[in-house]
C-alpha positions as CSV (number, residue, x, y, z in Angstrom):
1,X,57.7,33.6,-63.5
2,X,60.3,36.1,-64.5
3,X,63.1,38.3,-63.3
4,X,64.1,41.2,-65.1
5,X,67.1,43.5,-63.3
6,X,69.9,45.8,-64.5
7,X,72.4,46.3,-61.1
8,X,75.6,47.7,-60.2
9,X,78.6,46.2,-60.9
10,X,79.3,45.2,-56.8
11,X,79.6,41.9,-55.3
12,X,76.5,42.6,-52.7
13,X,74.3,42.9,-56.6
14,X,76.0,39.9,-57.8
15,X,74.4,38.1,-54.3
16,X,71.1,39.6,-54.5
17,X,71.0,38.6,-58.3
18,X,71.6,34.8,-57.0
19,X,68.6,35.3,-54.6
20,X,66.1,36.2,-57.3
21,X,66.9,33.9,-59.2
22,X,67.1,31.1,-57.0
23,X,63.6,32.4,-56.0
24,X,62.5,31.2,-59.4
25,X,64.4,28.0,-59.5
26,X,62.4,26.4,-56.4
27,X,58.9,27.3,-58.4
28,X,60.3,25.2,-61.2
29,X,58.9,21.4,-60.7
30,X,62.2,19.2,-61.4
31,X,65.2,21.2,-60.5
32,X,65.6,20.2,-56.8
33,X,68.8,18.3,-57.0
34,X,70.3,20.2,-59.5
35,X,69.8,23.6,-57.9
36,X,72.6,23.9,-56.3
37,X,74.6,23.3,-59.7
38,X,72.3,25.7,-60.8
39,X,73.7,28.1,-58.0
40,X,76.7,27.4,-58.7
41,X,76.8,28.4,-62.7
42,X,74.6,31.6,-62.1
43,X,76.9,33.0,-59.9
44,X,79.8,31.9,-62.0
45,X,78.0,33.9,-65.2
46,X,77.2,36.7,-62.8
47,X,80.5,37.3,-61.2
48,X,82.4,36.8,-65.1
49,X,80.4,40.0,-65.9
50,X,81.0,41.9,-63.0
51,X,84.3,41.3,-62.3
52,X,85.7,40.6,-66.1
53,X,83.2,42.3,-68.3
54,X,82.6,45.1,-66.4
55,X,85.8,45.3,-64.3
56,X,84.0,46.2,-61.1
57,X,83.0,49.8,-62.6
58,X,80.1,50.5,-60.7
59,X,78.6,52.7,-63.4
60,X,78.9,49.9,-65.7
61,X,75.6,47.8,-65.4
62,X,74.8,44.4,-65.3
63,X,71.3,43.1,-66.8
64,X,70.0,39.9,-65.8
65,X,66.9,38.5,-67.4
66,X,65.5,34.9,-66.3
67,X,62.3,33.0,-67.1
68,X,61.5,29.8,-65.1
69,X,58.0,28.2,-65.8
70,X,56.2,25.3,-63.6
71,X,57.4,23.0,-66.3
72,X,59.3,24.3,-68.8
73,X,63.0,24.6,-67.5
74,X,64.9,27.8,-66.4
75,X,66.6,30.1,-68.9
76,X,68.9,33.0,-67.6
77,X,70.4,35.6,-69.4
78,X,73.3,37.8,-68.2
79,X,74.9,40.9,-70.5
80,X,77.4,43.1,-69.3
81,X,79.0,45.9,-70.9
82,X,82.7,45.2,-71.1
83,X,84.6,44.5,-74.6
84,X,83.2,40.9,-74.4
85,X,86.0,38.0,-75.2
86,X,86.3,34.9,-76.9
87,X,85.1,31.7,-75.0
88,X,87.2,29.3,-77.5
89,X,90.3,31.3,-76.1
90,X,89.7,30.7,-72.5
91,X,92.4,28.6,-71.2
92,X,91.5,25.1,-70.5
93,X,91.8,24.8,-66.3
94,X,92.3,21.1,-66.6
95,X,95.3,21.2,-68.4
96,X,98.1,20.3,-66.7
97,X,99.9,23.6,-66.6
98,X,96.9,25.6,-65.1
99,X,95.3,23.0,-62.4
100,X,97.1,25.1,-59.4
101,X,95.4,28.1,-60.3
102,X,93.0,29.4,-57.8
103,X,90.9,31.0,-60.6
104,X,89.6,30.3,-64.3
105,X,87.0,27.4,-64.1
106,X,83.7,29.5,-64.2
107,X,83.5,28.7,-68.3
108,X,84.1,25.1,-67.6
109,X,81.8,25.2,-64.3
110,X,79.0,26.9,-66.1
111,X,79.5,23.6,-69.1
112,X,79.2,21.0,-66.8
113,X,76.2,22.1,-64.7
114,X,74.2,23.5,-67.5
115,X,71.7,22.1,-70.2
116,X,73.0,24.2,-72.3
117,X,75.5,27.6,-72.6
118,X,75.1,30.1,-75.6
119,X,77.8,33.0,-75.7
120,X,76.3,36.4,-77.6
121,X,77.3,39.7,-78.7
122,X,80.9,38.8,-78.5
123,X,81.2,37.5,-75.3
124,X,79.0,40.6,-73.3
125,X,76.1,37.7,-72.7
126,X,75.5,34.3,-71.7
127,X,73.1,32.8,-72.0
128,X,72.3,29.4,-69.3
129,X,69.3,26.9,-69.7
130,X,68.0,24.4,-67.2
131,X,65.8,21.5,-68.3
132,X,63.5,20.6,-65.6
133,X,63.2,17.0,-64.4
């Protein structure tokens, strides 16, 4: 089971992204009670390129690549084609100093709900992996 998609840099492609890939998720025996974290950190990866990476310049793509098998887990890719950034210099939103802020926890969010969280190509991709069961 696979999704393979390069969209727009809009928040209605960041929602239908979400949908395909949540399409996958429920095939994958083991990850219903975590999809909903699972929601949760795609959409946080998604928007980070849309909105960050790409700056919401439509002409600047997003490519989303995810492979979910029966068994096996889910692993989702997501590249965008900003400058890319730094994750070890992302503000911690649990210091002290930052906890009013209405924004900032995707990195963080994206940590805790996740297996595991791989940051290529300097920042442009992320990479997120659910084990199943």
């Amino acid at each position: 089971m696979r999704v393979r998609a390069s969209l727009p840099s809009t928040r209605p492609a960041l929602t239908r992204a979400v949908r395909a890939v949540m399409a996958i998720a429920r095939k994958v025996n083991g990850l219903g009670k975590s999809r909903a974290d699972l929601e949760i950190a795609v959409r946080e990866a998604l928007a980070n390129a849309i909105l960050h990476g790409n700056g919401l310049h439509k002409t600047k793509r997003v490519f989303v690549r995810c492979y979910g098998g029966a068994h096996s887990g889910l692993l989702i890719l997501v590249r965008d084609q900003g400058p890319g950034f730094d994750p070890a210099r992302v503000p911690d939103p649990r210091h002290p100093d930052r906890r009013h802020l209405h924004h900032g926890r995707g990195l963080l969010l994206m940590r805790e709900l996740m297996d595991r969280v791989e940051y290529r190509r300097g920042g442009r991709e992320v990479l997120l992996f659910k084990n199943s069961g």
